[in-house]
ROVOBA-930453 format. One record per residue (C-alpha): x, y, z. Coordinates in steps of 0.25 Angstrom, whole numbers, plus 5000, padded with zeros to 4 digits. Layout:
XYZ;...
***
This chain:
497851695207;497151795216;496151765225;495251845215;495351765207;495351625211;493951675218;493351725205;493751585202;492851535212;491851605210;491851535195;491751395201;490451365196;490651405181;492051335181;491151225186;489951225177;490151085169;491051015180;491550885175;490650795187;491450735200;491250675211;491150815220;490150835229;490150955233;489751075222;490151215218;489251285225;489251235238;490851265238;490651415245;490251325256;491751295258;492251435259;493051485272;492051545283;493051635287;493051685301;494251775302;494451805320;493751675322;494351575333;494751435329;494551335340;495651295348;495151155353;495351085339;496050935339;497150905329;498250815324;499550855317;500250765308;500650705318;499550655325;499750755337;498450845343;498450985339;497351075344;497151195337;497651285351;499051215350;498951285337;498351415338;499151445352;500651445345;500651595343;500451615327;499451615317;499051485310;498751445296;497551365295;497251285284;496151155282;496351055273;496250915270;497650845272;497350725262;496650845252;496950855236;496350975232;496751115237;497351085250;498551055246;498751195237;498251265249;499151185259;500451195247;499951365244;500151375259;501351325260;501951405250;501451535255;501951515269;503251485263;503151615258;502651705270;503851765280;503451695291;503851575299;503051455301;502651405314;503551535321;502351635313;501351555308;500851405308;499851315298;498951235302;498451125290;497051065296;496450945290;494950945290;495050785286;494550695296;495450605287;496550655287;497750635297;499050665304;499750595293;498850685283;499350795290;500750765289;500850745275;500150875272;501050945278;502250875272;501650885259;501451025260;502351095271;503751015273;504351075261;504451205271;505051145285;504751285292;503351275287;503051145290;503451165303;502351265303;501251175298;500051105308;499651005299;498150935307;497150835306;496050805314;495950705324;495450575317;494250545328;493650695326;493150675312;493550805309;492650875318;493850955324;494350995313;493051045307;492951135320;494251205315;493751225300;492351295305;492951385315;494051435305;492851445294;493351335284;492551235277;492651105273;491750985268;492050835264;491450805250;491250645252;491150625236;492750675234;493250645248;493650795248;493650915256;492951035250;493551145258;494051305254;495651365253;496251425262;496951465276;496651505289;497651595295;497451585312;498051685323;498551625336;497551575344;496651535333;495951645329;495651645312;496451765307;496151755292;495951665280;496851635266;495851575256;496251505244;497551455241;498951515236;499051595248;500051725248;501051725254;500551865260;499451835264;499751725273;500851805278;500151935283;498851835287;499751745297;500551885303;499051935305;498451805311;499851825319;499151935324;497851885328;497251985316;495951955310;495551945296;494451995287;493851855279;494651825267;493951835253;493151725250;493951635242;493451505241;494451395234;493951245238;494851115240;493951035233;493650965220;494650885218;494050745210;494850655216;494050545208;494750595196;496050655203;495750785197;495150925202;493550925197;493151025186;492651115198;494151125203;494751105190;494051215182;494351295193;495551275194;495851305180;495151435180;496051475190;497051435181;496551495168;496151645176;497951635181;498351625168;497551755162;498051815176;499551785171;499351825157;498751955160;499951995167;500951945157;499952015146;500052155156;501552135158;501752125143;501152255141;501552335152;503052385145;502252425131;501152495140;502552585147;
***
């Protein structure tokens, strides 16, 4: 689906959620613009930030911006079970796609903004999602933040690179947008991927220009939340559902318009 379209989807939400079946949620509707990426294209991401990988080691965010090649930067929730995973797994999948090595050209940093979550959080989300492709994994940074910090750290990181995030106490769950960050060397934000099911191209020529210390303009808004999940009821809530099925609805007169086309195109000749 284009980005077109999965924003005119969006913009939708409140009439696909006009009668929504009542859930435990706190968080409503039309305060989710709030969660949007602030974009700051050419802004500097501090340097002084405190870490641990999976395996409990420090990392500060210099170690990481001083190797000499751009970053992906993603936030998620390592313990999440809503959109983090299709964006971590749509990720994946595209850089196996793009002609460039991992850690020689590019690397990917997977911060969790979680105080909860930790070294062994991080190692099974990168086992879960990256050790099919060795090279790859090879590439992957997966953090955490340090347990006595309370996440303050962490949240420094996510305002300075303009992505939002809030804890909705009802659910236990993070409402936060989709997307990546793609960083030059030395930390500077080059330009942003929102949404999920990234192209293969687009990553590619983004991390070449990040490589280059290149600028971008701000992405078009697209604004695609990990949130809604009902974990009381193990099911998406009728906010995500029917979304959800929209998107699904809208792909499918997609595909039969151009089987309907193809089919006329040789009697049109």
């Amino acid at each position: 689906m284009t980005r077109f379209a999965m924003a005119a989807l969006l913009l939708l939400l409140p009439g696909l959620t006009a009668g929504a079946e009542a859930s435990p949620a706190t968080l409503l509707p039309g305060s989710f613009t709030e969660f949007a990426f602030d974009q700051r294209p050419g802004a500097q991401l501090p340097r002084d930030i405190r870490l641990r990988d999976e395996a409990g080691h420090a990392v500060t965010t210099a170690s990481l911006f001083d190797r000499g090649k751009p970053l992906v930067l993603v936030f998620d929730y390592f313990r999440c079970t809503t959109l983090c995973g299709v964006v971590l797994g749509d990720l994946a999948a595209a850089l196996a796609q793009v002609p460039l090595t991992p850690e020689k050209d590019y690397t990917v940093v997977a911060v969790s903004f979680d105080p909860g979550d930790s070294p062994a959080d991080a190692a099974a989300l990168k086992a879960r999602h990256f050790e099919r492709d060795p090279a790859l994994a090879g590439a992957i940074h997966a953090l955490v933040g340090d347990s006595t910090d309370r996440g303050r750290e962490v949240r420094r990181l996510a305002d300075a690179a303009g992505f939002r995030y809030r804890l909705d106490e009802a659910t236990e769950q993070y409402a936060h947008p989709a997307g990546v960050v793609l960083v030059s060397p030395g930390g500077t934000v080059s330009r942003y991927i929102l949404g999920v099911g990234y192209d293969p191209t687009d990553l590619r020529l983004g991390l070449v220009d990040a490589s280059r210390g290149a600028v971008g303009s701000v992405a078009d808004h697209l604004l695609l939340l990990c949130y809604g999940y009902d974990a009381a009821q193990g099911r998406y809530n009728a906010e995500v559902g029917r979304l959800f099925q929209a998107t699904g609805v809208l792909s499918v007169l997609a595909l039969g318009l151009l089987v309907w086309r193809a089919a006329r195109r040789p009697g049109q000749g």
